[in-house]
Every structure is written in C-alpha cells, then in structure tokens.
C-alpha positions in Angstrom: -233.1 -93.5 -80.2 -230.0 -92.1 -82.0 -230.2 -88.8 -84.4 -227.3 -88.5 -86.9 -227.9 -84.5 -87.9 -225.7 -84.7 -90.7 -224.8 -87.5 -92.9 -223.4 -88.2 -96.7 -225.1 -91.3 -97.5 -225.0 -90.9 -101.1 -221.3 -90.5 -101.1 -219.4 -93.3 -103.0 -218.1 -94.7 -100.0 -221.0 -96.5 -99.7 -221.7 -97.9 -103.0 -220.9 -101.3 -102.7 -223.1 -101.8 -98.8 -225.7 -98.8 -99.1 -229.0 -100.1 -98.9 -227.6 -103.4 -96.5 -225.8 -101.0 -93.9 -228.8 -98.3 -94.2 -231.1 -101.0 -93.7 -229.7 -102.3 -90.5 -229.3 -98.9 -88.7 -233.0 -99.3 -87.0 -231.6 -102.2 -85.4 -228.6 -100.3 -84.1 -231.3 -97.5 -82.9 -230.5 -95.1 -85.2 -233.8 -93.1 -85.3 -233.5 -89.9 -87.2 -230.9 -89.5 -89.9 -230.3 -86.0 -92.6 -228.6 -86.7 -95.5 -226.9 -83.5 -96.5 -226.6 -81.9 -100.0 -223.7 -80.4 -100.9 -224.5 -79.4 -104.5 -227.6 -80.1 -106.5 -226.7 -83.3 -107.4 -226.0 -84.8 -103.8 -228.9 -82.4 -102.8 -231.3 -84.4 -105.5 -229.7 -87.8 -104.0 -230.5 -86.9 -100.6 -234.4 -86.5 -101.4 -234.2 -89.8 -102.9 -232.9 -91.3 -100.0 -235.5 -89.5 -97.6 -237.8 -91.0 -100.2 -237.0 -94.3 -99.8 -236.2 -94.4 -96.3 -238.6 -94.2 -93.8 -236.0 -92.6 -90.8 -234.1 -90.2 -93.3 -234.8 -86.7 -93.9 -232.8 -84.4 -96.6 -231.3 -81.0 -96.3 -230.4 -79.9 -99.8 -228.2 -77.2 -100.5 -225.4 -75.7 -102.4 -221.7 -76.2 -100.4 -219.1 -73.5 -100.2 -216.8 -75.7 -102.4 -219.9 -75.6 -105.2 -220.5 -71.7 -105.4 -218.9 -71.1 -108.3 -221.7 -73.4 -110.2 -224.6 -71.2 -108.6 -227.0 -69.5 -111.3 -230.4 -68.8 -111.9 -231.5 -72.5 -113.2 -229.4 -73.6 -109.6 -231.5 -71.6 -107.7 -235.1 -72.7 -109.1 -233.8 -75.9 -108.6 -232.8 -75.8 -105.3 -236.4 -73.8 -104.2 -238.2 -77.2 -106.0 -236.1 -79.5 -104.2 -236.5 -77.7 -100.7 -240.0 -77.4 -101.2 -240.4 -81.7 -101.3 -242.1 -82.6 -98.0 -239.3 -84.4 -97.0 -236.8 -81.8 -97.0 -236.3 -80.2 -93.5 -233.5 -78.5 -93.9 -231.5 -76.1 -96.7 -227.7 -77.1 -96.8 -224.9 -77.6 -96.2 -224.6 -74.2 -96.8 -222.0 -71.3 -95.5 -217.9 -70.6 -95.8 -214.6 -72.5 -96.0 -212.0 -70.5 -96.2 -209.6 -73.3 -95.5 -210.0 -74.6 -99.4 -211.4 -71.7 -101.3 -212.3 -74.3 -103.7 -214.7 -70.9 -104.9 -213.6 -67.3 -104.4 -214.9 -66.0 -101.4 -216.5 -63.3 -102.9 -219.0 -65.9 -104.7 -219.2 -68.4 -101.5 -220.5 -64.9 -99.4 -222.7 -63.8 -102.3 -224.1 -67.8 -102.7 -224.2 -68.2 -98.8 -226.6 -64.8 -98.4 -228.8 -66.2 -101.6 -229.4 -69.3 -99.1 -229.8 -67.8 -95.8 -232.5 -65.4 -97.7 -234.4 -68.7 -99.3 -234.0 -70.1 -95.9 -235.5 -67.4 -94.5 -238.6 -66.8 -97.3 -239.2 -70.7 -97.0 -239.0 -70.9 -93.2 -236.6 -73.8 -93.1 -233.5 -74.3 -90.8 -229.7 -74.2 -92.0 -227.3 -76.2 -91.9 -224.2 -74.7 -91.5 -220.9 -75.2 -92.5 -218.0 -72.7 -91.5 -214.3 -73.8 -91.6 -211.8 -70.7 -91.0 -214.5 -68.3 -91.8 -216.2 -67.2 -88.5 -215.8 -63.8 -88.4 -217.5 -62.9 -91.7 -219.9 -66.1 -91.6 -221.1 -64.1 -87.9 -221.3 -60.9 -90.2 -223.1 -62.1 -92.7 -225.8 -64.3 -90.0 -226.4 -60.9 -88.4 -228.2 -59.8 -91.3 -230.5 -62.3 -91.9 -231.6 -62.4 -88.3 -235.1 -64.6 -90.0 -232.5 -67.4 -90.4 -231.8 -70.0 -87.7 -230.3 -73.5 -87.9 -227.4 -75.6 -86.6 -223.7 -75.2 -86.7 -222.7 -78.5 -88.5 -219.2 -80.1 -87.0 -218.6 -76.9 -84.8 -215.4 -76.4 -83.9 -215.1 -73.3 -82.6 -214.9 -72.3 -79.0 -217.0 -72.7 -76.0 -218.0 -68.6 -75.7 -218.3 -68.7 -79.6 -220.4 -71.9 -79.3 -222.6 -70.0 -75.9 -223.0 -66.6 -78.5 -224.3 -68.9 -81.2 -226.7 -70.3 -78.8 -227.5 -66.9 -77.6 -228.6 -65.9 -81.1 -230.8 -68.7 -81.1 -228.3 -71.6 -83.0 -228.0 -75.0 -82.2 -224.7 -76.8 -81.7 -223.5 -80.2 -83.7 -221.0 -82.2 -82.9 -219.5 -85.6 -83.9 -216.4 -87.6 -83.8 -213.9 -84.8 -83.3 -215.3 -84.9 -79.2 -213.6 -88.4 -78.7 -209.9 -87.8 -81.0 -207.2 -87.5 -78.4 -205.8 -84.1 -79.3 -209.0 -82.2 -79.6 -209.5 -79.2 -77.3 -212.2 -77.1 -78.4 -214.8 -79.7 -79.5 -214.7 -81.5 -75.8 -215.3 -77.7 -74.7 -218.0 -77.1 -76.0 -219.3 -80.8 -75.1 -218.9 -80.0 -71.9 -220.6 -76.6 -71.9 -223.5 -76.6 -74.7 -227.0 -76.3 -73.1 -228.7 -79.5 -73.5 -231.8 -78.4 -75.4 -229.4 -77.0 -78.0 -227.2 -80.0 -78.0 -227.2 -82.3 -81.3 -224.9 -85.1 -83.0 -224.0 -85.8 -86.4 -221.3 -88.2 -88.7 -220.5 -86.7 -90.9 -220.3 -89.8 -92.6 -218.4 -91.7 -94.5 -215.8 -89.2 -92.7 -214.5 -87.7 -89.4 -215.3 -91.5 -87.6 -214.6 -91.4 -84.0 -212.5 -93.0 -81.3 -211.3 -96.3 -81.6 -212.8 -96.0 -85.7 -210.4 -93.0 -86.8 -209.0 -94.1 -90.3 -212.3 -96.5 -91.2 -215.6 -95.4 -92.9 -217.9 -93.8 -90.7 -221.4 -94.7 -90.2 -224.1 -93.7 -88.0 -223.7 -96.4 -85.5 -220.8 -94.5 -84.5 -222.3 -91.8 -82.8 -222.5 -94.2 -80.0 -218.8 -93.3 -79.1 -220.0 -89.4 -79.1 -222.3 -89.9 -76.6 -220.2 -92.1 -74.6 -217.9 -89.0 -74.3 -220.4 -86.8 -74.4 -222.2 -88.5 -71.2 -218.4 -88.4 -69.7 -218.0 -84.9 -70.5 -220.7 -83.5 -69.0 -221.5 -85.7 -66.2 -224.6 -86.7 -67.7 -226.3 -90.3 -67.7 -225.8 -91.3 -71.7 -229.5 -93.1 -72.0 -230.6 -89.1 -70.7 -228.3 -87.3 -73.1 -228.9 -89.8 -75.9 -232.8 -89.3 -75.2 -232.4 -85.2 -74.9 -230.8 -85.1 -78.3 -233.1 -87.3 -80.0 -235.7 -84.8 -79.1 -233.7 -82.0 -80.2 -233.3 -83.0 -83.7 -237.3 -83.6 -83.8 -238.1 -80.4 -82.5 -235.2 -78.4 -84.9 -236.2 -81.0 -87.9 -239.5 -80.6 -87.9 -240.0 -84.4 -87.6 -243.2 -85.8 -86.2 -244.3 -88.6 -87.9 -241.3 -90.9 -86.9 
C-alpha cells in the first residue's frame, strides 16, 4: 500500500473530478492519505475530507503564508479542529522565507504558538521550511516536546541525517525524479528507512514524466521507482517500509 503524507485535496484543482479521482485511489493502492491545512479554512476542509473518506486523515494547521491572520479566535479554533479524532497531525506549519507572504517576525511567533499546541496536545508536525533553516532549527530546539516530519525536504543529506538525529522524519515527493535535482536524490539515497516517508504534494510538484500536469496520489508510484533505484532497494520492500512508517508516525490503526 501507498502513503501520500501530504496532500491538498481540497484545493480547486480538483473541483470538477474530486470525489471520482478520490474514489478510485484504493484501486491504485493508495492506502493512507493526509490532507494538509494550510489556514483554518483548508484545515476545516481537510477534516471533512478525513470524514468522509475512509483512507484520509487531516493535519490542520495555520501556513507560514497565513500568519498574519493568527488571533485568539484562530487559535481556539485550531485546538477544536486538532482535537477531532481524525486529525493526526497539526500543519502545515513552520517558515518561508522565500515569499514572506507574512513578516517573519509574525510567521516565528505563529510557528512557536503551534509547535507549543503541538507539544500540549501530543500530536506530530508537519513541517514546512523554504529558505528558513537556520532559525526554523533555532526555534525546533526549543520545543524539544515537539516532533514530526519535514514536509518536501529539500535540504541536504547531513541536514536531513541531524533532523533524523533529533528524532524527525524525512518527506519526499516528486522533486527525487526532476532531472536537475541534486539534493532531494541525496537524501533519497541516504535517509534511514524507518524515517523514510512520501508525499504529493498535490495538485503540485508532480513527478517525472507528469511535470507540468496536476498531481495526484497515484503518482508517488514514480517516487518510489526512483527511490527503489536510489537506494538499491527492491520497490515492493521500500513501498511496504514506508507504508508502515506513516502508520506508526500517523497514529493510524484502524486502516
């Protein structure tokens, strides 16, 4: 069985084909799927789709692009909707520098308000981080309580081994197959196993031979094609390892 760790279902992209394509992933063997928040909104449409959906979870959260809208009222939400039982997971959460959509001052204030709900509710974090490592590794060193996955990692292979160290997992998705990628190949090739999981990203960042088209889940097959190639690893094994990765770090066991 397939996971997809991080996906955008609820994303306009798939408004015309939702519930057809979502309906037909079991047949591709997609097992586990998280549809991500990025703001309360998406993070309400993501328990919806966990609702309905027997093979979806949610992680709701509030992104780095969305800090500037974080209050009091976004904060009692967000506790309500992470406390739904099919929530596994608060984010996407964390720093993007490469935008600054928000001022960075409010994306590291919002990003420690998270880690420390994270933390109080005993749920992982999905991570987002895009030209932002250095304080996004500050500011995880003091909430040491808080542990999750580095969504769409694209950092190096010793960065990726340090975040495993610390006791992170490592996502990847279709950046492992595009022909000018260094790094996420890298760390393909070197991530332990047991800390090894895949995601979409979808409707966005679609693979090798699908760059340009809408993503889906059924995509990850191409991932783990490479990611079989990469490390020298039978792809039924590594497809298999993952799965069981994403149930142990979701918290899934009633699939």
């Amino acid at each position: 069985m397939i996971l997809d760790a991080h996906a955008h279902y609820d994303d306009p992209a798939f408004d015309a084909d939702r519930d057809a394509l979502i309906a037909s992933l079991p047949a591709a063997g997609i097992g586990l799927v998280v549809n991500a928040g990025s703001d309360l909104a998406s993070s309400r449409a993501s328990v919806a789709l966990a609702e309905r959906w027997p093979f979806f979870r949610a992680a709701v959260g509030i992104h780095p692009h969305e800090a500037s809208s974080w209050d009091g009222a976004a904060e009692r939400e967000l506790r309500a909707l992470a406390a739904h039982p099919r929530a596994v997971a608060l984010g996407e959460i964390g720093l993007d520098y490469h935008y600054d959509l928000s001022p960075r001052d409010v994306q590291k204030r919002v990003f420690e308000r998270q880690l420390a709900l994270a933390e109080e509710l005993g749920l992982p974090v999905v991570l987002h981080e895009r030209e932002a490592l250095s304080d996004t590794l500050e500011i995880l060193a003091r909430h040491p309580g808080a542990k999750g996955m580095f969504h769409c990692f694209s950092g190096s292979p010793e960065t990726a081994a340090e975040c495993v160290k610390n006791g992170w997992y490592i996502s990847l998705g279709g950046a492992v197959t595009f022909k000018n990628a260094k790094r996420p190949p890298a760390v393909m090739a070197s991530v332990p196993g047991n800390r090894l999981l895949t995601e979409t990203d979808c409707p966005y960042m679609a693979p090798v031979p699908f760059r340009g088209r809408r993503c889906d889940s059924t995509m990850i097959r191409q991932v783990l094609e490479a990611g079989a190639a990469l490390r020298n690893e039978d792809e039924a094994s590594l497809e298999a390892q993952i799965f069981a990765n994403g149930l142990r770090f979701f918290r899934v066991d009633d699939l």
